[in-house]
Steps between C-alpha positions, in 0.01 A plus 500: 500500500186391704739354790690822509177671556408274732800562704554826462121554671526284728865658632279866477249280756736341716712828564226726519294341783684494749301726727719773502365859599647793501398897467663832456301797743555874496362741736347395856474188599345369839526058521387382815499059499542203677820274372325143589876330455641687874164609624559830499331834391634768341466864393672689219507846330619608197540844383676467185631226235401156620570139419303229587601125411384208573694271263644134503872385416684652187313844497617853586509930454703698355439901563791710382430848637760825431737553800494865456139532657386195587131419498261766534146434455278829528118566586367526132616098447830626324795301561880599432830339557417169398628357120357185498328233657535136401330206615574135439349140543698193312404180476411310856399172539187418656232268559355576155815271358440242747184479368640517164788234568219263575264490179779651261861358619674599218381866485603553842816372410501771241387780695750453755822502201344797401524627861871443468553687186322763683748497793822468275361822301538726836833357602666828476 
């Protein structure tokens, strides 16, 4: 029972920290930044439904709005059109289970069988 704990907190752990950021806007939205990787700055604005995502591997959005209107999203912070919104992060390996792999070899070992039964659950 213990191990199973064990593992099943230390799975919550490894998945969860992977660094992965992400945030739903509405209204106006003004970004001005610098992207270091190509050197370049840029400007953006939003007036509307926004999606910002800065996420590793194995993580997405789902938005499923109503094709009769589309999205609409009105001065009083109202939105319409969209029926749901769905985000997702599975399991990732990082440098957390390297760190693991070296004082715990045989959880690792775990974590990443889990990881499979993860990925043979989505197989749709």
């Amino acid at each position: 029972m213990c191990k199973n704990l064990f593992l099943a907190i230390t799975i919550l752990v490894l998945a969860g920290c992977g660094h992965n950021t992400g945030a739903l806007t509405l209204g106006t939205r003004v970004n001005l930044g610098i992207d270091p990787e190509n050197a370049t700055a840029n400007i953006s604005y939003v007036d509307g439904l926004n999606v910002i995502d800065l996420s590793r591997e194995n993580s997405g959005w789902v938005i499923e709005t109503d094709s009769q209107i589309g999205i609409k999203a009105n001065s009083d912070g109202t939105v319409k059109g969209v029926r749901s919104i769905r985000r997702s992060i599975g399991p990732q390996i990082t440098g957390y289970l390297v760190d693991l792999a070296k004082t715990n070899p045989e959880l690792a070992k775990e974590y990443v069988e889990a990881v499979k039964y993860y990925w043979q659950s989505q197989v749709k």
